[in-house]
C-alpha positions in Angstrom: 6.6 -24.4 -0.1 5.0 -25.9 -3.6 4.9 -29.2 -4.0 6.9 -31.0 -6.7 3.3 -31.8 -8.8 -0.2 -30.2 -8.2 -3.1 -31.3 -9.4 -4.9 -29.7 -12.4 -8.3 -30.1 -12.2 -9.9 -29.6 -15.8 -13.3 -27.8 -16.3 -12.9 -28.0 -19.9 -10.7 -29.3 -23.4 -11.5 -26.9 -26.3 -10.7 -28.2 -29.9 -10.4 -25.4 -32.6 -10.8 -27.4 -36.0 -7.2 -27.9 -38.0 -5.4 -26.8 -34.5 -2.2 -29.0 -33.4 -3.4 -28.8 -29.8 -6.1 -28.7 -27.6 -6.8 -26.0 -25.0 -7.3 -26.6 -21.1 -9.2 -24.6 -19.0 -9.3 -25.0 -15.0 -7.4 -24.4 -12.0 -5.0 -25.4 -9.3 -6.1 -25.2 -5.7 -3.3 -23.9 -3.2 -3.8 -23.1 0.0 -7.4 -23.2 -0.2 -7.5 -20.9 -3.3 -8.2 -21.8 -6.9 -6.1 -20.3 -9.5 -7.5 -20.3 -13.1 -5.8 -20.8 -16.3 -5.7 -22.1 -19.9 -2.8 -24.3 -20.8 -1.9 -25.1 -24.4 -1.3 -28.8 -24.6 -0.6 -30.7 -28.2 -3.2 -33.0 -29.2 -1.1 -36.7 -29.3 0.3 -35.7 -25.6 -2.9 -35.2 -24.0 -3.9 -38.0 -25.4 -1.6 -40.1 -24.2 -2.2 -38.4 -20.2 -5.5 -39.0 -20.3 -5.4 -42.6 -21.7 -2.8 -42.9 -18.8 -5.0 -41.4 -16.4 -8.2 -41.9 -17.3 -8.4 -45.1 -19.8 -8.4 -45.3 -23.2 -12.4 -44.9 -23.7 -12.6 -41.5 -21.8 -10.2 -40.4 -24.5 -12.5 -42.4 -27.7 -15.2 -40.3 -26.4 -13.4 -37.3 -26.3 -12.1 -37.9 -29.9 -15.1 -38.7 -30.8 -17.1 -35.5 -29.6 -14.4 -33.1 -31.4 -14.4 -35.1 -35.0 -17.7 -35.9 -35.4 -18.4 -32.2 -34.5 -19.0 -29.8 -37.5 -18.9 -26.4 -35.0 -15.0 -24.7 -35.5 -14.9 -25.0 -31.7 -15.9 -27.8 -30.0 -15.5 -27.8 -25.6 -15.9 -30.9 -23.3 -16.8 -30.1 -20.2 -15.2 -33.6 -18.0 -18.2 -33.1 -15.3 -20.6 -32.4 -17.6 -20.2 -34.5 -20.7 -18.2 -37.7 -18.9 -19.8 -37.3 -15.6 -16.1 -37.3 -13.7 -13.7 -35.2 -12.8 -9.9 -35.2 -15.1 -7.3 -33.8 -12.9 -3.5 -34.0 -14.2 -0.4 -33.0 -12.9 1.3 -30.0 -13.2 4.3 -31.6 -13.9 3.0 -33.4 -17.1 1.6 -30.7 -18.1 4.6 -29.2 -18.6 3.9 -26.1 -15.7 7.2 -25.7 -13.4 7.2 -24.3 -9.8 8.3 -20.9 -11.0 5.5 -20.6 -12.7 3.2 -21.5 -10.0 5.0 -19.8 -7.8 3.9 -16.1 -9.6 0.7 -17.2 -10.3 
């Protein structure tokens, strides 16, 4: 049986310049396996997850990073750029147990 939340453990957030939301790529572990996907997220709600789960200067940074960028598409990589891990809950991230279910 799934639990009510799993969580999502982020390997990267990818900005496209003038998009309305950000793009997160990772995976949620079940049983010992990983399952990869990308999960379109607006901007202002991740915003407010991560300053929730994270703090409010992990998400500066990260605003930071994809402003002051002049690429299209910017990535942040959480172990790479922050040196930590950002996992978030399925829940809050809008995913539902049917959908994990026929993952």
């Amino acid at each position: 049986m799934i639990q009510t939340s799993l969580p999502f453990n982020v390997n990267y957030i990818v900005y496209e310049k003038g998009d309305t939301a950000f793009l997160l790529e990772g995976y949620i572990k079940l049983k010992k396996k990983k399952y990869y996907t990308t999960i379109p997220i607006e901007i202002l709600r991740l915003s407010r997850l991560i300053e929730k789960s994270e703090g409010t200067e992990i998400m500066q940074f990260i605003w930071k990073r994809f402003y002051s960028s002049n690429d299209p598409v910017v990535e942040i990589s959480p172990n790479k750029h922050l040196k930590r891990t950002i996992n978030l809950n399925t829940s809050d991230l809008g995913l539902t147990n049917h959908q994990l279910k026929i993952a």
